[in-house]
N, C-alpha and C positions, 0 to 999 in steps of 0.2 A: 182895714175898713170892714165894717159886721156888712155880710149882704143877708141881701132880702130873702126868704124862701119862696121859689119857684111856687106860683099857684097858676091853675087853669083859671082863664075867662070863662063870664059868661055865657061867650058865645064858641068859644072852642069846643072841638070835637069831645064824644065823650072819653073817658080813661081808656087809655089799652088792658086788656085782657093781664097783662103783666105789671102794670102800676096797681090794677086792682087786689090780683094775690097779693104783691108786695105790703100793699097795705096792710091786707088782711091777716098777714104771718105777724107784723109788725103789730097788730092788735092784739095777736095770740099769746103777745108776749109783753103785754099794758105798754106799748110804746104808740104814739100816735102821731100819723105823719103831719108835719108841720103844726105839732100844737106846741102848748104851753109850757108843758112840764123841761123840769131839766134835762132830762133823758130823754126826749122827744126829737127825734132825728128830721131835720131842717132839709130840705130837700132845693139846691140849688140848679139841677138841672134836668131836662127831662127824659134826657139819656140813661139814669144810674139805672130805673129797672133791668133795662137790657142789659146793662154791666153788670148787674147782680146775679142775672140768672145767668148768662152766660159764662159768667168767672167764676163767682162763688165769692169765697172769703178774699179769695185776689182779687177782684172786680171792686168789692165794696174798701177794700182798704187802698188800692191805684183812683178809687174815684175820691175819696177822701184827700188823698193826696193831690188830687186837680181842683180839689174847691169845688166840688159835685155834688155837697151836703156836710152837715156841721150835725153838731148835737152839742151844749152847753154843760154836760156831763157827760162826756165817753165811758168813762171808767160805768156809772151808771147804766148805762144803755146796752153795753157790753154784758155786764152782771145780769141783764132781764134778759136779753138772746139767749144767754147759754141757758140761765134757765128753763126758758122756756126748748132748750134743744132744739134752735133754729136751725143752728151749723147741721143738724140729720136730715134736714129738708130739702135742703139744694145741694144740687149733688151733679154741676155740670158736666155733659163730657169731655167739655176743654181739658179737666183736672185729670182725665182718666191715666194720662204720659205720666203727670207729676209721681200718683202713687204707684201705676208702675214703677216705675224708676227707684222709687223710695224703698218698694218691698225686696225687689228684685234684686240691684247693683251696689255695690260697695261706695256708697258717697261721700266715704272718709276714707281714702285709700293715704297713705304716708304724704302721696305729692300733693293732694285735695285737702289737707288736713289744715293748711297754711292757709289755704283762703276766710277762714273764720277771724284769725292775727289781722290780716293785712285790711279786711273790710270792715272789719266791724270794732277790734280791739286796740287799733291802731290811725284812729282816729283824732287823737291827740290828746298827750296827758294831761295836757292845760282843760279842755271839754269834759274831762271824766271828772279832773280835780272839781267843777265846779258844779256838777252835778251829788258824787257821792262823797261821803264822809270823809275827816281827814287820813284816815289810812288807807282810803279809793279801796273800801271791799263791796265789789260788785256780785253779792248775794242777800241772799236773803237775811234779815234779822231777827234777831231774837227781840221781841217787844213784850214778853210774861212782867217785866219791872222796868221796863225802859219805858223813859217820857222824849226820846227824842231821836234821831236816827243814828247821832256817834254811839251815847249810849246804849242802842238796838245791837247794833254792830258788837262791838266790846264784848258784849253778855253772850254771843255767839261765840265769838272766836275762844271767851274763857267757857263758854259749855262743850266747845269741842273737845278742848283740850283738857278739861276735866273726862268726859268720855273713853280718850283714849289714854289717861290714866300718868300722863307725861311727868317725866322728875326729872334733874340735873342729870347731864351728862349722853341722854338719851337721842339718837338720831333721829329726824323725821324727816321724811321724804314728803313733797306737798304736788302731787300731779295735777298740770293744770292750773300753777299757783298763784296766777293773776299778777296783781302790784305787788303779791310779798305780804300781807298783811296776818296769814294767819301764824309763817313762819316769822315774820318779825316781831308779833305778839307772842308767841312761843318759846324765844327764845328771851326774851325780854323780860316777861314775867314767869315761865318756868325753866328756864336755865337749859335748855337742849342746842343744838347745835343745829343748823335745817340745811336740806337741798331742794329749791325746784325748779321745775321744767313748765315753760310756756312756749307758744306758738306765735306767740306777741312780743316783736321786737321793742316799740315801745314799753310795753309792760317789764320786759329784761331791763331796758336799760334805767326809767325809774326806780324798780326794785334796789336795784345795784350802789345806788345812789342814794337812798334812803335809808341804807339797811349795811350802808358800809361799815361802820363798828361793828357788826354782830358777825357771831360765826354762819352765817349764812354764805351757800352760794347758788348763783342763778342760773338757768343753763336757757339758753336760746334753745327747745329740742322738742321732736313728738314723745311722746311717753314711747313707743315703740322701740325708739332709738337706745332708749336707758337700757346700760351694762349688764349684763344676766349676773354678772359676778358679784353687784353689789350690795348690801344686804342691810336695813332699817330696823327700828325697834320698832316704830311706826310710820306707819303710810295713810295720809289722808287726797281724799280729792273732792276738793267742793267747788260744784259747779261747773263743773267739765264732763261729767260723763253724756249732759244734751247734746253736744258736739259729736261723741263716739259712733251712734248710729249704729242699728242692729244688729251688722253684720261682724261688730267690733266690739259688744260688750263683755263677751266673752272673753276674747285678745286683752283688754283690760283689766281684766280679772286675774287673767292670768298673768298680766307684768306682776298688777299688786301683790299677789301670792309670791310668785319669785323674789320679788324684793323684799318681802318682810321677814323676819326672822321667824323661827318657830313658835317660837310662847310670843311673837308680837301682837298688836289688834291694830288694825285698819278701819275708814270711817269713810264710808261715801255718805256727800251731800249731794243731792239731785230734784231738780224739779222730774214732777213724774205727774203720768198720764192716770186714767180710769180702763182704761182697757187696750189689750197689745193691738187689738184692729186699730184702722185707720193710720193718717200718715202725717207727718207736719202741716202745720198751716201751710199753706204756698204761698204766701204773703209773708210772714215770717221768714220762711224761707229764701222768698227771692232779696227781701231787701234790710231782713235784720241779720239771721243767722244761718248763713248758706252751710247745706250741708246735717244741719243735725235732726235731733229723733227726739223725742222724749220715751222713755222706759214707760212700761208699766211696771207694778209690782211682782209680776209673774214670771215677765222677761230677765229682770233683776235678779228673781230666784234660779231660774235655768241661767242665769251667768254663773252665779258660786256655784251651781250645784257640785258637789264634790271637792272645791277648793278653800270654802270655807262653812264655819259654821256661825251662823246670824246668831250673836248674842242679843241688838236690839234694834228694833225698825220705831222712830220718834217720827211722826207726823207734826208738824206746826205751816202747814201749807198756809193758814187764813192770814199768819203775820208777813208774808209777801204782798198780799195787799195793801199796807200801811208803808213797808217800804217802798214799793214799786209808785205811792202816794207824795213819798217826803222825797224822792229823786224825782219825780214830774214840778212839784214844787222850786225846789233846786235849780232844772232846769229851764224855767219858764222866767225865775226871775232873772239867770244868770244870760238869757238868751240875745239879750242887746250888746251883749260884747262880743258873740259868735253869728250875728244877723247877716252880718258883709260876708264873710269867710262860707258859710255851707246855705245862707239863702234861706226863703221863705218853703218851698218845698218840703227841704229836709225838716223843717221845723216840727210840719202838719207829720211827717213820717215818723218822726222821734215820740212827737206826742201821741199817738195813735199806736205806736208800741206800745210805749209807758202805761195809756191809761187803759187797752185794750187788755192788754195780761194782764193787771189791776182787777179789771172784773172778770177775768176769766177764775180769778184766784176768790173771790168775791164767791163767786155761784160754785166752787169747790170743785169745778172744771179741772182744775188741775191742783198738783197739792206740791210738798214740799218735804222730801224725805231726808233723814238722817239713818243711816243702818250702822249699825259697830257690828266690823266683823272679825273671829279669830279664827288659822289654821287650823287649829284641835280641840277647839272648845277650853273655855276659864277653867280650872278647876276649882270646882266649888259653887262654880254660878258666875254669870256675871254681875253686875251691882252696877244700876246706871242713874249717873248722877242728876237731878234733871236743876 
């Protein structure tokens, strides 16, 4: 049922001091309370000010979640915030614990590592299959010639694998490897053999299942855990290093160097930030993906330093918006068959992910890194395929 936006009477008190700001940032940023526009944030009750400035980015996304305000375009409304650098404006000190804790404590420790699997990635293969593409790759796409989100996908996993230069017979280790899609494409169409390791029981056990003909195997494990003794032509991980957290991107770095061979090259895929201050959303944090960081580019470089040499860093962060588009689509029409099972709630929570990092990827708030890296440098140069 569409509800109405909260409006004062005529004869009600005037605005508080705090519906007034909110306004006013909300103007600074062409958004207008309760107007017309699609990005025009619908204001259903008269509590949210107070939840705003007192939470911040967790205030406004737990009140979205109670039906506290709508907007007819989030992905939209999100895209004018960032721009506008709203998120630098409110700065409660409810939040002040969160980023202690962030800057300060290791929030990926081996046992803490497992809560990303069981909350978030183990939500059922059946819900993911209906959201993402048929090979369930939950990253971003490559969309330079794609007209649709299988083929977005596809063109990714084959520019990977053109990157890190893959032929028959070649081992590749995939940290982090989700459903298996980059190793099952890899094997499938360049003839290598794959191992990976996830955190996500469901995700093992589909992989296992799907990818049963191929030399693939899957390991239920933390990257930590992997054998010092074993050793790769190649090592990729896409979309795992958000989950690592500051105090472990280095630790990463360093499995991947041990596990590659010498004349190998490794490929991290990573959403990544604008600058190493500041800390995860805490919204994000408490109810999408507990536990992780996003890098900057800088943090990134103090992890290789000394263990490898960055043949190339590829930006295509704006085409996560298109995907982060065609998986809200996905799952809004698929949502009548998961309505009983996770409820109305969950729904406004998923969508408000989906379309919120949409726009954050929109306003170039955050971007989408591919780096190739090798132990000693290519001889010759490297040559990157795009």
């Amino acid at each position: 049922m569409k509800r109405e936006a909260f409006a004062l009477r005529d004869d009600a008190p005037a605005p508080s001091p705090r519906l007034r700001l909110m306004t006013g940032l909300l103007s600074d940023a062409g958004i207008t309370l309760n107007g017309h526009a699609p990005w025009d944030l619908q204001m259903h009750h008269p509590r949210l000010p107070e939840r705003i400035f007192a939470h911040g980015s967790l205030g406004l996304g737990e009140a979205y979640m109670d039906g506290d305000w709508d907007a007819e375009r989030l992905d939209e409304l999100f895209a004018r915030l960032l721009r506008a650098r709203l998120d630098t404006r409110i700065r409660p000190a409810a939040l002040l614990l969160h980023a202690f804790s962030a800057r300060l404590l290791n929030r990926q420790t081996p046992r803490r590592a497992w809560q990303v699997g069981e909350r978030h990635y183990d939500l059922g293969n059946d819900f993911y299959a209906a959201m993402l593409d048929p090979r369930m790759t939950y990253t971003c796409g490559y969309w330079q010639d794609a007209g649709d989100l299988a083929s977005a996908q596809e063109a990714k996993l084959e520019l990977i694998c053109r990157k890190l230069g893959l032929r028959p017979g070649m081992h590749l280790l995939d940290i982090g490897c989700g459903w298996g899609s980059l190793l099952g494409y890899a094997a499938k169409h360049h003839g290598v053999r794959g191992t990976g390791v996830t955190v996500s029981r469901e995700q093992a056990d589909w992989a296992r299942q799907r990818y049963a003909g191929l030399p693939i195997e899957f390991r239920l494990q933390d990257y930590r855990a992997l054998d010092d003794r074993e050793r790769f032509h190649r090592v990729a991980s896409v979309g795992m290093f958000e989950h690592v957290g500051r105090r472990n991107f280095r630790t990463l770095m360093e499995v991947m160097r041990r596990a590659l061979m010498p004349d190998g090259l490794a490929l991290l895929h990573t959403i990544g930030r604008n600058t190493r201050r500041g800390v995860t959303d805490p919204w994000i944090d408490r109810y999408i993906f507990p536990n992780g960081e996003l890098p900057s580019a800088g943090q990134i470089g103090d992890a290789v330093d000394e263990l490898f040499v960055v043949e190339d860093v590829h930006n295509f962060g704006a085409d996560y918006d298109r995907t982060l588009m065609a998986w809200h689509g996905n799952f809004e029409a698929a949502w009548p068959r998961f309505a009983d099972r996770l409820g109305e709630r969950f729904r406004r929570m998923w969508r408000y992910y989906l379309l919120s990092c949409a726009g954050a990827f929109r306003a170039r708030d955050i971007q989408l890194w591919q780096w190739v890296l090798s132990p000693r440098g290519v001889a010759g140069g490297y040559r990157c395929p795009r």
